[in-house]
N, C-alpha and C positions, 0 to 999 in steps of 0.2 A: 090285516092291512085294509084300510078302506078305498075306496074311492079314488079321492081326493090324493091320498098317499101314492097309490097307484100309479096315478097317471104322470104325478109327479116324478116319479122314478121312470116310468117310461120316456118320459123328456129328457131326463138327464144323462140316461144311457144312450139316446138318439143322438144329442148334439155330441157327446162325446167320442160315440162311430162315428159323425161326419168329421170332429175335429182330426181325429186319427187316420182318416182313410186318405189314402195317395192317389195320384194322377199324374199319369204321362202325360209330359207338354213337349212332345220331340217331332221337330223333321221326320217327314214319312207322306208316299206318293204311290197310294192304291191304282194298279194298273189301271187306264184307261181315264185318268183322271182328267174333268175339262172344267174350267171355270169360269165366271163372267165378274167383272168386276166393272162396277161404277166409282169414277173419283171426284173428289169437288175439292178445289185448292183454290181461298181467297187471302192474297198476301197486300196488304195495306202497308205502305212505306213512309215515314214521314224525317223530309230534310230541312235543313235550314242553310240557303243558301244565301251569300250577301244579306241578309235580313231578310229572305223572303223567304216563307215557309211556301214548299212544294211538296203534294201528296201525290203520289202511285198507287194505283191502284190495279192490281192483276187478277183476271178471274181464270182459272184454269178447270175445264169439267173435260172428263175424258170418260167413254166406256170401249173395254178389250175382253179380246178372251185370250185364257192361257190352255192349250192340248198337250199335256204329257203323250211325247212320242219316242219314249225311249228309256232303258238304263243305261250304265256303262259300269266297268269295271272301278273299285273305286269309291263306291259309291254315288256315283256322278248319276244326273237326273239331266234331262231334255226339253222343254217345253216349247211349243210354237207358242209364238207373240204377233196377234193378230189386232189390230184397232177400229174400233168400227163407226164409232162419230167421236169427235171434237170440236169443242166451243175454248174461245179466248180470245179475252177483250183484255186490251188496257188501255187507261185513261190517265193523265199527266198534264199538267198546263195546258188545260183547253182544247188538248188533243186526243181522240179516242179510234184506237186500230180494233176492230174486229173480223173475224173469222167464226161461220158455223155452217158446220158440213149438214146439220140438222136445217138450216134454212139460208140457205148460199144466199136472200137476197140480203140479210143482214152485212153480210161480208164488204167489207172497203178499203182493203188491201191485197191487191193484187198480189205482189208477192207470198202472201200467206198461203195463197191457191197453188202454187207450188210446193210449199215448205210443208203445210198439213197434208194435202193434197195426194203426195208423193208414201206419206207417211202411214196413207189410211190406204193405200194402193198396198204395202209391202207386205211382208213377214221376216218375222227374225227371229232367232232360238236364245232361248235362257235355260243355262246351264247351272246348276246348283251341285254343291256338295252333300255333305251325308249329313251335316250338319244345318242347312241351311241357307248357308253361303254361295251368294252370287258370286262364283268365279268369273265366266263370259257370258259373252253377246255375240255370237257366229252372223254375219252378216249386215251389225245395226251400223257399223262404222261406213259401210259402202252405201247405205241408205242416205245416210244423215251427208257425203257428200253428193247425194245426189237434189236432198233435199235445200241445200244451198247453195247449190251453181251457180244459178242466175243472178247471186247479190254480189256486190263489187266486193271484190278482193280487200278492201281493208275494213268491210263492213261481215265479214262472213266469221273470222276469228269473235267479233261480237256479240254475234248473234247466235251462234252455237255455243256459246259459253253461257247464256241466258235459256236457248230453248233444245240444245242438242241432247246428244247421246247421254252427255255424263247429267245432264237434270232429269231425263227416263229412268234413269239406272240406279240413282239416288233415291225417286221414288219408289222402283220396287226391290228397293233393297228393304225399306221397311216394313216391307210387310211379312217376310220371314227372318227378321234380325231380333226376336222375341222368346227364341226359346234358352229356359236353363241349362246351365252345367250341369246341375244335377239330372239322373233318371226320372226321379219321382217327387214330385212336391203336393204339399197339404195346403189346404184352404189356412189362409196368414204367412204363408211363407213367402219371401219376398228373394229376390236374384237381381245381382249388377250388371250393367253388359256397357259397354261404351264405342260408340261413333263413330268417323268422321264422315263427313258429309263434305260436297264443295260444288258448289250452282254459283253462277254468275258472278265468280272470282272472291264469294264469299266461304271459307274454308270454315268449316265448325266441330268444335270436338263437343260430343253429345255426352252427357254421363247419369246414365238412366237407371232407376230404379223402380224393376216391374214386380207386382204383388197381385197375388190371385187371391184373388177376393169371393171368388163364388164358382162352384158348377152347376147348373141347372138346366133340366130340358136341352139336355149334350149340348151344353155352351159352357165353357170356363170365360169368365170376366178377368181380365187382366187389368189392375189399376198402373198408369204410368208416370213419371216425377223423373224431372232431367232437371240439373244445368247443364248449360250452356256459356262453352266461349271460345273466342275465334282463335283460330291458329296462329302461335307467332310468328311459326316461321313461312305464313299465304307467300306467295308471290305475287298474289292480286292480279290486275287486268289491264288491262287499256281499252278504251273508252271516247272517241270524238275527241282523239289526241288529249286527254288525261291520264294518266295513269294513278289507278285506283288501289286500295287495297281498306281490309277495315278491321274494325277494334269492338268487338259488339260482344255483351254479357246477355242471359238472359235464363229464362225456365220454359219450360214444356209439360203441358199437362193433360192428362187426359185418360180415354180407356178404349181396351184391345178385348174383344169379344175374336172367340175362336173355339173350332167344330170339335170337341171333345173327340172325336171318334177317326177324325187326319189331324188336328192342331192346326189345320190349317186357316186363316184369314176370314172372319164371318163381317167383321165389321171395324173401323177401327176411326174413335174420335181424338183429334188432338190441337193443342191449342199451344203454339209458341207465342213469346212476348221475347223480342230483344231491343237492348239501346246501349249508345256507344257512340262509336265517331266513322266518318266514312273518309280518310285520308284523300285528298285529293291532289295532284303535281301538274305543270307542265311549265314548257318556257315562258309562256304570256305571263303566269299568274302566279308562278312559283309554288310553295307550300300552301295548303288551306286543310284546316281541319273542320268539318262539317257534323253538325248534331245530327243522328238518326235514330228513327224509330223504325222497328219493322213488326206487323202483327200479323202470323198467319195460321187460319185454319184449314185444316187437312181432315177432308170424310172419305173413308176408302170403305167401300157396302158390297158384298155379294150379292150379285141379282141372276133371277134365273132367265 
């Protein structure tokens, strides 16, 4: 056998051990575990209201840490959830609110210095199954009224529906809703896992398909592939006396890098596109169906 022969064979018995060899991608929380995580969420909105096209634009950057401080019977896992700066701006018809605990002088909403404010002062525990599964939040609901007190009573149902408990919750629910049914998967094997989400009376059933694509240097590369579409049965929102509810298709795309050695969250890029309709009612103005767009990207980075 020459050379050439050789080496050839060596190649093909290599790629063939990596095609064959397995990996665990399972929930799992090495005592003492503590993590840092930075997020960056820009979601671009666009309507068409009376014939006037209106864009939104929301920038959302958050960094926390999470402290495993506990098991329990069960399976059951504990973390403290701690926040330690926030930035977010929105901008909308010539109006723009921001908030940044990194440079207060930026800030021009008062109320925000509450609302953030209160939220980078607390802590509150996430509870996870054996699976993954965010069951609770031990203390985020008494947080989150404390963090809107001070807004008037018909404006507080609003604005927790936009920035409370359940849009936290929805965020870190994605970052451990990634693992298969199976025990063990091979580089090309792909798993289904499906959704619901519901942030600012927009309900969405997600139906995702994740592929592992690579492990390298203790990373597995997760490639990710959703549709997207909204709930029939939302109940929607109310709104500056409208009541809201919406009709939105769309895809998500993107990739989930994770620590070979916990599974846990090393990085994760994603890219939704939805369009559809934004239902809108009230007495003044009766029915309107409204065109929308919404584009939003989501970085979730482990930083130390």
């Amino acid at each position: 056998m020459n050379i050439r022969t050789l080496f050839a064979a060596l190649v093909t018995i290599s790629l063939l051990s990596s095609c064959g060899k397995t990996y665990q991608i399972a929930f799992q929380v090495p005592e003492g575990m503590s993590l840092r995580y930075e997020t960056e969420n820009t979601s671009i909105s666009e309507t068409k209201v009376m014939g006037m096209d209106v864009e939104n634009v929301t920038i959302n950057n958050m960094t926390y840490r999470m402290d495993h401080i506990g098991s329990e019977p069960g399976g059951l896992e504990r973390f403290k959830m701690s926040y330690e700066d926030i930035q977010y701006e929105q901008s909308a018809m010539g109006q723009e609110m921001i908030y940044d605990s990194k440079d207060p002088s930026r800030s021009n909403n008062p109320q925000f210095d509450n609302i953030y404010g209160t939220l980078l002062e607390s802590d509150f525990e996430l509870v996870y199954n054996s699976k993954g599964g965010l069951e609770d939040a031990p203390g985020l609901s008494e947080i989150m009224d404390k963090m809107f007190a001070d807004l008037p009573a018909e404006a507080q149902e609003t604005v927790r529906a936009q920035m409370g408990d359940n849009a936290l919750l929805q965020a870190m629910k994605s970052m451990t809703y990634y693992y298969p049914q199976q025990d063990k998967v091979k580089i090309g094997d792909s798993w289904d896992i499906t959704n619901e989400i519901a942030i600012a009376g927009m309900e969405l059933i997600i139906d995702s398909k994740y592929t592992l694509m690579e492990v390298k240097d203790g990373q597995a590369k997760i490639q990710v592939t959703s549709e997207i579409d909204s709930n029939p049965d939302a109940a929607g929102m109310d709104m500056m006396g409208f009541r809201m509810s919406f009709d939105l298709q769309g895809t998500q795309e993107g990739f989930i890098y994770v620590d070979e050695s916990t599974s846990w969250l090393n990085r994760m890029e994603l890219d939704q596109q939805l369009d559809g309709f934004m239902n809108m009612s009230s007495e003044q103005t009766g029915n309107m169906k409204v065109d929308m767009k919404v584009q939003t990207q989501q970085l979730i980075q482990k930083v130390d």
